[in-house]
N, C-alpha and C positions, 0 to 999 in steps of 0.2 A: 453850515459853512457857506460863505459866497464867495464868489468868482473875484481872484488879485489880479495882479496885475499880471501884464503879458511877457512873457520869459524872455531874455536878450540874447543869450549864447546863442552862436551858429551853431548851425549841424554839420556836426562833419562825419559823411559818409563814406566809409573807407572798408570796402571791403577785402582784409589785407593784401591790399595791392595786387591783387590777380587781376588781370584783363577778361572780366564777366562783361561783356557788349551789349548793348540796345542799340541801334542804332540807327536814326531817316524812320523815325518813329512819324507816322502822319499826323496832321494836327486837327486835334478834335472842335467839331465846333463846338461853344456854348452852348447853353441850355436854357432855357428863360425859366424864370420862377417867379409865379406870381406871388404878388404881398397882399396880404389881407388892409394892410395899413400905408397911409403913405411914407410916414419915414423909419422904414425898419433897423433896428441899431444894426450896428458894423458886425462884420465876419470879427472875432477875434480870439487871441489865444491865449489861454490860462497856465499859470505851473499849479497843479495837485497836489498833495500827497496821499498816502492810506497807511496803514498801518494795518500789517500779514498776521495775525496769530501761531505764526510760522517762524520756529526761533530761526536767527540767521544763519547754523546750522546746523545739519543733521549727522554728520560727518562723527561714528560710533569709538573715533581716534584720540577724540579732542582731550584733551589733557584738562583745559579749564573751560568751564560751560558756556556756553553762546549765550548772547542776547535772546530771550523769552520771545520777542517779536521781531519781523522786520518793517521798515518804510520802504517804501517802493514810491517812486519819485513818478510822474506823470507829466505831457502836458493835453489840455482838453484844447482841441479848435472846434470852435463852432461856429455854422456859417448865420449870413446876414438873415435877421430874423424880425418878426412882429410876435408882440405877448401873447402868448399861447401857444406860438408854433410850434411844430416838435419835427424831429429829423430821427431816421436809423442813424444807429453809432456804427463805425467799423474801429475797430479795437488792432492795435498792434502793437508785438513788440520790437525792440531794437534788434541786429542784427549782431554778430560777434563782433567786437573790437569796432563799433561805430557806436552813436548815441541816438536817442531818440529824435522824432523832427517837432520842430519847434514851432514854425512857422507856415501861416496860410498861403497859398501863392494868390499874390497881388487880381489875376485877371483869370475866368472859368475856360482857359484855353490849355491843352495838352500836349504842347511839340515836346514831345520825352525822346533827347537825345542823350546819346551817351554810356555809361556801364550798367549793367544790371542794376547794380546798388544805386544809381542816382536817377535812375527811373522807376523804382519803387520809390524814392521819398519823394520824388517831383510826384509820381501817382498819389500819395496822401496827403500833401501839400496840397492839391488839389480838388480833391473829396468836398471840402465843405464850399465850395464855389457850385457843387453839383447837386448839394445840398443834404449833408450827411455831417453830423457829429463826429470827429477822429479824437479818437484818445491813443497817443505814441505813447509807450512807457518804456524806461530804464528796468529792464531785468534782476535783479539780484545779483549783484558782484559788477554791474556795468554802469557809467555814466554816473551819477548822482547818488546810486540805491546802492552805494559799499558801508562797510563799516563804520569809517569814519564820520558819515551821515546818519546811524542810523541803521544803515541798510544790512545787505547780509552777503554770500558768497556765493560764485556759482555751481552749479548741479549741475549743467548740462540738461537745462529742464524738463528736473525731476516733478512728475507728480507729485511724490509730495512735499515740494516747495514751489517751484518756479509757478507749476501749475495752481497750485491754491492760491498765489500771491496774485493771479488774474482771476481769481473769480472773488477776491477779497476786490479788486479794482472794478469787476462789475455789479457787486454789492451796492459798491459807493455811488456809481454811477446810475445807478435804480436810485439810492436813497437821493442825491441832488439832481433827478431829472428834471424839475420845474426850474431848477437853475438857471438848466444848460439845453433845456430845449430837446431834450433826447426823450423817444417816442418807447416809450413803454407797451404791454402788454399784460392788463390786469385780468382778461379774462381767459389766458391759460391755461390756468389750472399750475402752471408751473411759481415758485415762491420768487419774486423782484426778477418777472421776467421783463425781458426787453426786446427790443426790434436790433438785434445786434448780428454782423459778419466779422469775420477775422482776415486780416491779411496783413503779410511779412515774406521778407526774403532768408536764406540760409537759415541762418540759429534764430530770425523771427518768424522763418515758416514752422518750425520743429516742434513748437507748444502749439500750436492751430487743431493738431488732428488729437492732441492727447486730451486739449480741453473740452473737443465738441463731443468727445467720449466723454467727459465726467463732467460735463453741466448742460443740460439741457434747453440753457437759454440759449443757444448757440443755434442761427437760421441758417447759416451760408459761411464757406470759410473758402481762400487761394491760397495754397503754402506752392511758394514758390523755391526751386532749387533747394530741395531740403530732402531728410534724410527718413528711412525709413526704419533703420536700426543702425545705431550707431558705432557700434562695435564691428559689423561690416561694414560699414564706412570709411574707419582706417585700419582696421583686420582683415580683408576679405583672404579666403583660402587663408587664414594663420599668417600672413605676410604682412607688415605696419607698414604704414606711409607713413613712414619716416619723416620726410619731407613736407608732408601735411602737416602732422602732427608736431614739428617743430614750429611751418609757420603761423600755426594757429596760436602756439604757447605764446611764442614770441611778440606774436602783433597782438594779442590781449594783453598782455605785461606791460607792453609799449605804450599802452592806452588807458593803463591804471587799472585794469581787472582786476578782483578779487575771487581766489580759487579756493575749494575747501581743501582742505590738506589731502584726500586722495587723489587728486588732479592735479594739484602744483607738487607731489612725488611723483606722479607718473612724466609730467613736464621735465624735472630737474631729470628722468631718469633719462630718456631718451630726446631729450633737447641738446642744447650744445655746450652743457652744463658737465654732462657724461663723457669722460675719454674715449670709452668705448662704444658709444652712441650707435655711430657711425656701423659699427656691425653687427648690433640688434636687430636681426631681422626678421626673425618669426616670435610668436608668442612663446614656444617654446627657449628659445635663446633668452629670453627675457628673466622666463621664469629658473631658468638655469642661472642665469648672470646673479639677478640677487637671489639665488641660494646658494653661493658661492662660499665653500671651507675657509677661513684666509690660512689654516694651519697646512692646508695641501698646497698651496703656493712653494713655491721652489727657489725664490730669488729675492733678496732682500727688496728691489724695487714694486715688485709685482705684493712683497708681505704689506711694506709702508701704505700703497696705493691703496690696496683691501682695504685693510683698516680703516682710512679715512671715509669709504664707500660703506663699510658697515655702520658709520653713523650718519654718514650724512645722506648717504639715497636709501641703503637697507630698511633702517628704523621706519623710515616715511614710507618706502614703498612695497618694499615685501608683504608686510600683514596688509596692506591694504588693495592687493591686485585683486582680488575676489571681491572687492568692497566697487572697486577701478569699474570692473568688468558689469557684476550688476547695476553698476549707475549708467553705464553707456547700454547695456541693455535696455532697461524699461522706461527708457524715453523716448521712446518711440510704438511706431505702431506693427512692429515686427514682434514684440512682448506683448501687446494686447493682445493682436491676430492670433500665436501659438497659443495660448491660455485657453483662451476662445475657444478653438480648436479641440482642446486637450476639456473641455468642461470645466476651467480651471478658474480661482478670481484671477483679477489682476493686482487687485492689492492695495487699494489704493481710495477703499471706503466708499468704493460702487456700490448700487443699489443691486447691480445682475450686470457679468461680463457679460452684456454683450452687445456690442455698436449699433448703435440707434440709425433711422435713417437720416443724412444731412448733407444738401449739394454740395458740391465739392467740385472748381476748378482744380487740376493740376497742372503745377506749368516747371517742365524741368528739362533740365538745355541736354543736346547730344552728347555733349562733349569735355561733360562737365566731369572733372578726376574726381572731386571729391565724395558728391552724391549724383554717381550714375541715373542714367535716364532706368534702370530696372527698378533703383530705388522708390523712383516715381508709379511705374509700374507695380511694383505690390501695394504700396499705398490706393490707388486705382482699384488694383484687383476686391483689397479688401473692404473699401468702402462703397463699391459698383456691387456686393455681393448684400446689400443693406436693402437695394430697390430702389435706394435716391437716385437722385439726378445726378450722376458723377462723370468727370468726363476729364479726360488730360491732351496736353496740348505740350510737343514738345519744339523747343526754340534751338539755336546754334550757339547762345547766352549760358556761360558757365562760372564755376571756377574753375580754372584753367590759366597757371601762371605762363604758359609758353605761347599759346594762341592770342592771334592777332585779333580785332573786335568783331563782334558777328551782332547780327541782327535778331530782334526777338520778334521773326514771324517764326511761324509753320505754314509755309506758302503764304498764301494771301490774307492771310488773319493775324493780326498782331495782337499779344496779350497785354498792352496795355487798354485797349480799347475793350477786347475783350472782359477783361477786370472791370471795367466800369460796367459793361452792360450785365454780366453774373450778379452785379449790386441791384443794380436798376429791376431784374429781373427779382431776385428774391428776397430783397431787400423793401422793395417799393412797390412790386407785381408789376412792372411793367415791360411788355414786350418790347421786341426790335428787330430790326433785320442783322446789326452785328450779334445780339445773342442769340438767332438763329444760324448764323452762319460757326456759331461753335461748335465740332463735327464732336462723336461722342469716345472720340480717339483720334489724334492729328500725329503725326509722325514726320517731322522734318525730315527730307531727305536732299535737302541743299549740297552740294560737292564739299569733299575734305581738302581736296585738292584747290588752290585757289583763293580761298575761304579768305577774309568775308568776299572780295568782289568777285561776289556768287548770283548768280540768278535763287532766291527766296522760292524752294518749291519746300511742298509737303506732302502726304497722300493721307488723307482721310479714310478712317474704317469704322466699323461698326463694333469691333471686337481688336484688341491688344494682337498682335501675333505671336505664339511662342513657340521654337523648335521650327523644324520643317512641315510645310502645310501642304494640301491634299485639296484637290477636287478642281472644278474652273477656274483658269489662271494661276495655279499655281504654278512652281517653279520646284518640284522637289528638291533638297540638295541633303544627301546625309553622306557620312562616312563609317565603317562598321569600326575602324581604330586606323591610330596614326602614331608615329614616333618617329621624335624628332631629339639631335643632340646638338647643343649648345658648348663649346671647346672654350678654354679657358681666356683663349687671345680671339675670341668671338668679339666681330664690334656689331656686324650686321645680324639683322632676324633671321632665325629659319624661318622657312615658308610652308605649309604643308597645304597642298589645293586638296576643296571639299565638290567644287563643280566648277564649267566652266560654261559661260554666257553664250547662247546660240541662240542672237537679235537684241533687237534694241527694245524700249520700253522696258524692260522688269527694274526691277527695286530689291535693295535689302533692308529691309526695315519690322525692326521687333525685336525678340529676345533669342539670340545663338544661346543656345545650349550643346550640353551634354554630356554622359550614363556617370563619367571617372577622370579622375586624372590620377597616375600615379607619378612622383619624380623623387629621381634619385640620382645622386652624388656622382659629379663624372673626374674626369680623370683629372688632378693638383686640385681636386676641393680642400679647402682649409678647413683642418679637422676640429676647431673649435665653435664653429657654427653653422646654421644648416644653407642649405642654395636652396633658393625659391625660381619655379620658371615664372615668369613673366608673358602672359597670352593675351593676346588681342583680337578680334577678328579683322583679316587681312584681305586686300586685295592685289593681286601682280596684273598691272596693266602694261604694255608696250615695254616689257619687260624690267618695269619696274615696280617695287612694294612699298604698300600703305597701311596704318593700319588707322581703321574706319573711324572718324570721329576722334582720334587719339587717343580710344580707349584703350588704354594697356591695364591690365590685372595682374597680381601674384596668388601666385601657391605655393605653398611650402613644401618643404620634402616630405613624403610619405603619400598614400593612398588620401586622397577624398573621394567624395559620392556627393557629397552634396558643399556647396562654398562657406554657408553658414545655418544653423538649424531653422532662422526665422527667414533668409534669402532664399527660396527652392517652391518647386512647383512640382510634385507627381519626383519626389525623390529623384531630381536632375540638377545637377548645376548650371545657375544662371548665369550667363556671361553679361558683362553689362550693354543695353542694348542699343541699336546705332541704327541711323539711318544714311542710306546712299542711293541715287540714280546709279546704275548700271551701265556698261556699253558693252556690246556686242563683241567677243572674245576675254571679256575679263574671265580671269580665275578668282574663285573667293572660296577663301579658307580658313586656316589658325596664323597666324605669326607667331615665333619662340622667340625674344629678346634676351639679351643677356641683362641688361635692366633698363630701368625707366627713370626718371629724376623726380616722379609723385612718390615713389620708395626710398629714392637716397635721404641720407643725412646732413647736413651740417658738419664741418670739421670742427671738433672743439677747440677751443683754446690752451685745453691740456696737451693736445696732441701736436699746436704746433710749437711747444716750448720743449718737449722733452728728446731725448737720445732714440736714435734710430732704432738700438736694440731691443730698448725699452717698449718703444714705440710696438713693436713685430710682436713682443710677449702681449700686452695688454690686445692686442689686435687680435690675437689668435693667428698671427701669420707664420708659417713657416721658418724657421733661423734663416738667413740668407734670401730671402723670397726678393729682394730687390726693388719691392714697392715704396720703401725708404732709401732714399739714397743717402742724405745729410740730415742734421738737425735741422728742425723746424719746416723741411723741404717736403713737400704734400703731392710732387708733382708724381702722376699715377696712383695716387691713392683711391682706388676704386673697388668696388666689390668683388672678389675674384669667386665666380661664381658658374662654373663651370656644371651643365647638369643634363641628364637622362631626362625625357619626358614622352609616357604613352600614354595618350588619351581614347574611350571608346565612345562610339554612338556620338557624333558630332553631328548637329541639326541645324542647319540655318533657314530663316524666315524668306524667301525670297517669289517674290508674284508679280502678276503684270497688273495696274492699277487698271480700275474699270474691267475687267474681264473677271478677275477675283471678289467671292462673293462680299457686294456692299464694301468695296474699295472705291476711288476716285483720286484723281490728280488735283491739287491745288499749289498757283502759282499767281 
């Protein structure tokens, strides 16, 4: 195969519409690269394709067989070169509901302003000016690589698809590297190895850590803002983001994505597709909704409604919630880690579960609902536990649809510059002062308060914090148990204080934990599904509450011990973790909300056409409950969510930088 012509589609990077910020990103200078020759051809860029030996799908539902293989659509950029040259590749894929990037940027300079998502494609736009081979590729179900092409659907990238359809892409890219100028390695000992790193953001960070587990061509990878197990992602404690999970269906829908039938039922089920969407709130409600009698129905509206539910969401989604559940499992590195763990494979036609060493930037925002900074954090933990060089860096850069734009330092270090010199360094071996100034743990603790026009601080350590910490500088904070009650006509958090601030300098920064949580049902809970409390780590300053970073979490009713089997550390529940400067009399503690809008739902369309009465039955509300007033009228339609909540052994990270050991201030 040779190299066609250059692709014309823009990119449109759209990471669904959340405000994820970069922002007064410094500008890098150039790089000189010397030419062996005097007129080196042009930097340019190619469209690909491969073909996956990987039918387009694997989905055990299917009624009639998938296509035997898929195509996976590509483009290569490569920079300006003389014959012979060669370059490391960095390999990426697209993000959710965006497309691959297409285009070289015109001049070797880096002023990366703006969203997360548009300072990751300005970042690879930019690569081959630095002098690196980029291959952007369409995923399976996104951009170019759907059915209609050819292509196939998405997994949520599954091992064994998403993931094989990248190493079927770096196959290709061994087999034409005299092409393309891409710098191989024949004497590995490994089979069409390469000088190759990975980098992507959200759903193009999420195949980074599962590929450098099953191909060991993989030197260096940055999954930024991404997930460690999925299912905690938008499960954590048994409680669905809702709200997530709608606008994730929606803004892939909206973009032409293609889903395998157990994710477009899970969509239609809890999307805005469902009447009763809107008050699915634990995994249990779920699993009770479609297994729903329609013969125990009581009213002719509530028999008709069933009925059409048992064919059009039951069929799709009920047999396939186990199928749902395992896919958002073992795509991630929360399913390798426990396997691991347990002497277990993964499954997935390894040679030996078990994670090889391989650097590893992590870069994931404080404040991010989707994939908490903890997510980052076990990511970290498990591949820091290899002997590599792994190291994470967290920014004020999220998803986060309510927050205003924030900046991707951690203090004084920004990860886009950063990103380059991780390349430079194990890509190229070459040193620098920005990739020594990568600490081998950065923890943004920029103000919530105020945000973005914040002063960019960070505190660098030598080790993750987790729980309350012990010895110089530290800052004990535990509680032996707390209970807190949330009332039905609740707008404001409880507050429950764990310690309170005596002087200036300390920090909260790392992972809150702690032993339990039980909640239970408080007074007009609506007895057709469960209350979740809603926790956050809080601060009351000058008499007023925050809560850190905007992390708010659910739990479901009933006892937990730990949030998720593959989320936990020494059998505790992780809270997701946050960083904050401190002032001298704050209290910092739990918050109890009555809810959060990363949990709510969407009102569907069923809901605002049908009768008030109708409405209260399908809702599980009360006769009379008064949250309906009229047809079609939604005003107070809110979760009524009323609940008990005692928690034991609450532990927060909190120290004084520089005093605590192998801490430091960076600003």
């Amino acid at each position: 195969m040779v190299p066609r012509s250059r692709g014309k589609a823009p990119f449109l990077y759209l990471l669904i519409g959340f405000a994820t910020m970069l922002v007064a990103q410094p500008v890098l200078p150039a790089t000189s690269t010397s030419h062996a020759c005097a007129r080196p051809r042009p930097a340019t860029s190619y469209v690909e394709s491969v073909v996956s030996n990987v039918p387009a799908d694997l989905d055990p539902h299917l009624v009639n067989p998938p296509a035997p293989v898929t195509t996976i659509y590509f483009n290569v950029m490569v920079p300006k070169r003389c014959p012979g040259e060669t370059f490391p590749l960095v390999f990426n894929y697209a993000a959710w509901a965006t497309r691959r990037v297409r285009n070289i940027a015109p001049t070797a300079r880096l002023p990366v302003d703006g969203p997360d998502a548009t300072a990751a494609e300005e970042f690879l736009k930019q690569l081959p000016n630095y002098g690196y081979v980029v291959i952007s590729a369409d995923p399976r179900g996104i951009g170019e690589s759907i059915p209609s092409n050819g292509g196939g659907v998405q997994r949520l990238m599954d091992p064994n698809a998403e993931i094989q359809d990248a190493r079927a892409i770096l196959d290709w890219a061994y087999d034409h590297s005299a092409a393309f100028g891409i710098q191989t390695e024949p004497t590995s000992g490994i089979p069409k190895d390469l000088k190759v790193g990975t980098f992507g953001l959200s759903y193009g960070g999420g195949f980074q850590m599962s590929l450098a587990a099953l191909d060991r061509r993989i030197d260096a990878i940055i999954p930024m803002m991404t997930w460690n197990d999925l299912f905690y992602s938008i499960n954590p404690g048994d409680a669905i983001k809702l709200g997530w999970v709608s606008a994730l269906c929606l803004s892939g829908t909206a973009m032409g994505q293609q889903y395998t039938p157990d994710l477009a039922g899970l969509c239609r089920l809890v999307g805005v597709s469902d009447p009763k969407a809107n008050f699915l709130r634990t995994r249990r409600d779920l699993i009770n909704y479609v297994g729903d009698n329609p013969a125990q129905q009581t009213t002719p509206e509530q028999r008709r409604l069933q009925h059409r539910l048992e064919w059009e969401f039951r069929i799709n989604t009920f047999p396939t919630l186990a199928e749902n559940i395992d896919l958002l499992e073992k795509s991630g590195m929360g399913w390798f880690a426990s396997q691991q763990a347990a002497g277990a494979p993964w499954g997935f036609g390894e040679q030996q579960a078990i994670l090889r060493p391989v650097p590893a930037l992590f870069i994931q925002g404080n404040s991010d609902l989707l994939f908490n900074l903890t997510e980052g954090y076990s990511n970290w933990r498990y591949f820091n536990g290899t002997g590599a060089d792994v190291r994470i860096m967290s920014t004020n850069g999220a998803h986060n649809a309510m927050a205003a734009p924030h900046t991707g330092y951690c203090g004084a270090v920004d990860a886009v510059t950063s990103s380059l010199a991780w390349f430079n360094r194990y890509l190229k071996g070459e040193t620098s002062a920005d990739f020594d100034a990568i600490a081998k743990v950065c923890i943004s603790v920029s103000d919530t308060i105020g945000a973005p026009y914040v002063a960019n601080v960070g505190v660098q350590l030598n080790d993750f914090p987790v729980g309350s910490l012990s010895g110089p500088g530290s800052v004990p904070a535990t509680l032996a148990s707390a209970q807190a009650s949330v009332s039905v006509r609740a707008v404001d958090p409880v507050f429950v204080p764990v310690t309170t601030i005596a002087g200036d300098g300390r920090v909260l920064a790392g992972v809150p934990t702690m032993a339990s949580i039980t909640v239970t049902r408080g007074n007009r809970a609506e007895r057709n599904h469960d209350v979740v409390a809603f926790v956050a780590t809080g601060i009351r300053r000058n008499g007023q509450v925050f809560a850190v970073d905007q992390q708010i979490t659910g739990f479901a009713e009933g006892t937990q011990t730990t949030d998720d089997s593959n989320i936990q550390q020494d059998n505790r529940i992780l809270l997701p973790a946050v960083g904050e400067q401190l002032q001298n009399g704050d209290e910092v503690g739990l918050l109890f909300y009555p809810q959060t809008y990363a949990f709510e739902a969407p009102v569907s369309a069923q809901i605002l056409t049908g009768t008030p009465q109708l409405l209260e039955q399908l809702l599980g509300l009360s006769p009379g409950s008064g949250l309906l007033t009229a047809a079609g009228n939604v005003t107070g339609l809110l979760y009524v969510n009323p609940y008990n909540a005692e928690v034991t052994d609450i532990q927060l990270p909190i120290f004084i930088p520089g005093e605590y050991p192998g801490s430091s201030l960076s600003q």
